[in-house]
C-alpha positions as CSV (number, residue, x, y, z in Angstrom):
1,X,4.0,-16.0,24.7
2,X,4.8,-12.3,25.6
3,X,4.6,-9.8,23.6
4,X,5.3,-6.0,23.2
5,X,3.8,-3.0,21.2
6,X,5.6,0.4,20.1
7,X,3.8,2.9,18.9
8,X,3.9,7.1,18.1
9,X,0.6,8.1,17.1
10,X,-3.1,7.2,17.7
11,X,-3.0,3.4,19.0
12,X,-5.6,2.4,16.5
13,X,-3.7,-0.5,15.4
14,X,-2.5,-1.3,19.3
15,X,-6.7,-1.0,20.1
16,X,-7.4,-3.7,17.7
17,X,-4.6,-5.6,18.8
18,X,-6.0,-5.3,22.2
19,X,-9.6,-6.0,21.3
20,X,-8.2,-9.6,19.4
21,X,-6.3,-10.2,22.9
22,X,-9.2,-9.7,25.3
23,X,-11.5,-11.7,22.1
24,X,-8.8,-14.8,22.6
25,X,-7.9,-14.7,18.7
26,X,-4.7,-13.7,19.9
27,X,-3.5,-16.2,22.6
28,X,-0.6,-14.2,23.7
29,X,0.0,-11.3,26.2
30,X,0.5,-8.1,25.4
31,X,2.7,-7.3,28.3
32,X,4.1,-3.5,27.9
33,X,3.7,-0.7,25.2
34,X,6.1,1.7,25.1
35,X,6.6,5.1,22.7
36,X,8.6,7.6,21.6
37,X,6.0,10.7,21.9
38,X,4.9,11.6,24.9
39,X,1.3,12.4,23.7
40,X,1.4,9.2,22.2
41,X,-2.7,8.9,22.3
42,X,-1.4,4.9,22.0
43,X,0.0,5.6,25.9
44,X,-3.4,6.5,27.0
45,X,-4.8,3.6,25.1
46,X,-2.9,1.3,27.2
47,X,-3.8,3.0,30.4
48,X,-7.3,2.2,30.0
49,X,-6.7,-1.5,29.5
50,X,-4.0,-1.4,32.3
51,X,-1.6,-2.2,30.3
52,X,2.1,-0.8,31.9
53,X,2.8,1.6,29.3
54,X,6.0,3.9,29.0
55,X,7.3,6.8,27.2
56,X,10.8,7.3,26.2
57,X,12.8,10.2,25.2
58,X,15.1,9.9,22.1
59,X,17.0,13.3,23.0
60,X,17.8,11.5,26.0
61,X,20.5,9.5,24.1
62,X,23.4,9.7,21.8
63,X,22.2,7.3,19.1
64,X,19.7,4.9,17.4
65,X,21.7,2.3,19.5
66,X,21.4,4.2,23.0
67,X,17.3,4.0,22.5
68,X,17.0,0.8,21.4
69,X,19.3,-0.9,24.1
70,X,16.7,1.3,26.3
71,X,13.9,-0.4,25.4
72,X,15.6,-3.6,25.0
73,X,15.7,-3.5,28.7
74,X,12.5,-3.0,29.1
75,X,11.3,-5.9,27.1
76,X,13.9,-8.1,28.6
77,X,12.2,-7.0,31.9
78,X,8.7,-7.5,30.8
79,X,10.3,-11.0,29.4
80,X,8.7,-9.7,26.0
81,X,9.0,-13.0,23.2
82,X,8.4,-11.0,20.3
83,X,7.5,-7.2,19.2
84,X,4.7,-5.4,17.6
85,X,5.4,-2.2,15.7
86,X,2.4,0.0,15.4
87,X,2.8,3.3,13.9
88,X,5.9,3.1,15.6
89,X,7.7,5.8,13.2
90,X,11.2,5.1,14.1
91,X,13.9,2.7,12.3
92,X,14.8,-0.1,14.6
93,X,18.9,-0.7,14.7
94,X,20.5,-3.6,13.9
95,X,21.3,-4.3,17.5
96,X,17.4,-4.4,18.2
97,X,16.7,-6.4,15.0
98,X,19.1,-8.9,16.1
99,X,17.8,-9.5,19.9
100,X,14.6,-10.3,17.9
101,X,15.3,-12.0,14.7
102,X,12.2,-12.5,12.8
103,X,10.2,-11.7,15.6
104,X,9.4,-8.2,14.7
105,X,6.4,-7.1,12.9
106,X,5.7,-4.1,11.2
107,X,2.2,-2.6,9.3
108,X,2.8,-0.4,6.5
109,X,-0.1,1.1,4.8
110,X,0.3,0.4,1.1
111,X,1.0,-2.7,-0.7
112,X,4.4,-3.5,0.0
113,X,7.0,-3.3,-1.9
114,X,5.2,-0.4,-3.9
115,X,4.8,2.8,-1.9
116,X,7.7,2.5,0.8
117,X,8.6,5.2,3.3
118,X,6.3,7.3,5.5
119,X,4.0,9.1,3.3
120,X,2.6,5.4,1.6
121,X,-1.2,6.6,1.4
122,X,-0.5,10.2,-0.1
123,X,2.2,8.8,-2.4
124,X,-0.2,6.2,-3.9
125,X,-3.0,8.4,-3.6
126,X,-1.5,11.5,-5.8
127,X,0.2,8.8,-8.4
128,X,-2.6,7.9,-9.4
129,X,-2.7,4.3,-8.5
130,X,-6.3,2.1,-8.5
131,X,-5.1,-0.3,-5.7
132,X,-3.1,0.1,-2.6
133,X,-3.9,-1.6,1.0
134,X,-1.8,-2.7,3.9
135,X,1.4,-5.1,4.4
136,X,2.5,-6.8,7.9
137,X,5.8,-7.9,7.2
138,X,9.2,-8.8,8.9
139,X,11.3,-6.0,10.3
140,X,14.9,-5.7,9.2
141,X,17.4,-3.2,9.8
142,X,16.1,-1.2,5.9
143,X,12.8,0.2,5.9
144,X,9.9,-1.8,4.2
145,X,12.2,-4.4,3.5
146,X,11.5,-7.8,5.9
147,X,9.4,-10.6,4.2
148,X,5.5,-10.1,4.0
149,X,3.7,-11.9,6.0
150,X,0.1,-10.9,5.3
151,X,-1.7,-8.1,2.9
152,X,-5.4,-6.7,2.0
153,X,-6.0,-4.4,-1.2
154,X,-7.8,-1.3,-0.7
155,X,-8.9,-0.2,-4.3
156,X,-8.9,3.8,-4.6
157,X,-12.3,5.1,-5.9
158,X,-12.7,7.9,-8.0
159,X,-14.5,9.7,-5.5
160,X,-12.5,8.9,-3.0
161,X,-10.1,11.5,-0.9
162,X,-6.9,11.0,0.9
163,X,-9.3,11.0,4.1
164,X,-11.7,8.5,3.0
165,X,-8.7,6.2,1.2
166,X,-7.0,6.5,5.0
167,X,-9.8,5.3,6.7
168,X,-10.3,2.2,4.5
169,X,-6.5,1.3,5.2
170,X,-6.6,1.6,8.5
171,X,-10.1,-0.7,8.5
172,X,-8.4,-2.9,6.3
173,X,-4.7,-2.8,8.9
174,X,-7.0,-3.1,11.9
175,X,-8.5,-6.5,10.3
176,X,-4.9,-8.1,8.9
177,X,-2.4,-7.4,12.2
178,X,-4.1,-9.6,14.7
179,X,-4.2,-12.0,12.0
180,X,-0.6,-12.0,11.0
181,X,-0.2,-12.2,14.9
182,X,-2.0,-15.0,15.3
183,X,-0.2,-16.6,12.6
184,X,3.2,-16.0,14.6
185,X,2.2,-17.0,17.8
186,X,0.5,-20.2,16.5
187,X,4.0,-21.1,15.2
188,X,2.4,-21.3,11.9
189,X,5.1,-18.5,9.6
190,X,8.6,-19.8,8.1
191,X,10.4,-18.1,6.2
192,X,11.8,-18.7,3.2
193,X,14.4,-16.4,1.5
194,X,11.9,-13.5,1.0
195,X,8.8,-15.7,1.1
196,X,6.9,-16.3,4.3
197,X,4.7,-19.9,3.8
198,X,1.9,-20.6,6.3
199,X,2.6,-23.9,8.3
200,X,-0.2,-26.5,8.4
């Protein structure tokens, strides 16, 4: 299978993803990454591991719709099977959704569904909460909504800052994506109204 990432930020997810790729966990090729920053540090990520990597403009186009049929074309190029969002901060339309259905994965960084939207760590962090972690779930057209497909708990220390809490999520996201990728590729995730149950 072929696969692609997006991404907007720091590729830390996308260089685990990579590293479980080269290791053979993940027996699938990750064929393109594309973003929608151009100092995307995730571009230069690929680079190195001579993966073709691309950036795309969103002022470049009218609407949501525009972009996504954009990098639609892309992955149809790339003859991409499913897609890997990773720190990809950018709601996918229901045109992309639907060129993929359920084959679209997303990482949040709290324990889905508590602690939607794009400030997950801080918001758990400041109310207070003892445990938070990281979610790969479906993507659907509304935000932190698709099935879960895999999480890890992070419990928030006392001593513990929003820098130190981040890191441990992002340990805990770099250890749980490969594995809920694995899970896809191996054909071993079906979905159930808004349960996902592991195949044998």
């Amino acid at each position: 299978m072929n696969f692609a990432v997006l991404a907007s930020g720091r590729g830390g997810n996308l260089q685990a993803i990579i590293n479980a790729v080269h290791a053979g966990q993940i027996k699938a090729h990750l064929k393109v990454v594309i973003s929608d920053k151009k100092d995307a540090y995730a571009l230069e990520i690929a680079k190195q591991a001579k993966i073709p990597a691309y950036y795309i403009n969103p002022k470049d186009f009218s609407d949501r719709v525009s972009l996504d049929r954009a990098i639609i074309q892309h992955l149809h190029e790339y003859h991409v099977d499913f897609v890997v969002l990773a720190g990809y901060m950018r709601l996918v339309s229901s045109y992309f959704v639907d060129q993929y259905p359920n084959k679209i994965l997303n990482i949040h960084p709290s324990l889905l569904p508590a602690f939607k939207g794009m400030h997950a760590m801080k918001d758990a962090f400041e109310y207070g909460a003892k445990v938070t972690g990281a979610t790969v779930h479906f993507v659907v057209e509304q935000m932190d909504e698709g099935a879960v497909i895999v999480q890890e708990p992070v419990r928030i220390e006392s001593n513990d800052t929003l820098e130190s809490l981040a890191e441990k999520i992002h340990a805990a996201e770099h250890r749980i994506y490969p594995q809920a990728i694995e899970l896809l590729v191996n054909g071993k995730l079906k979905i159930e109204g808004r349960k996902v149950i592991l195949k044998n």
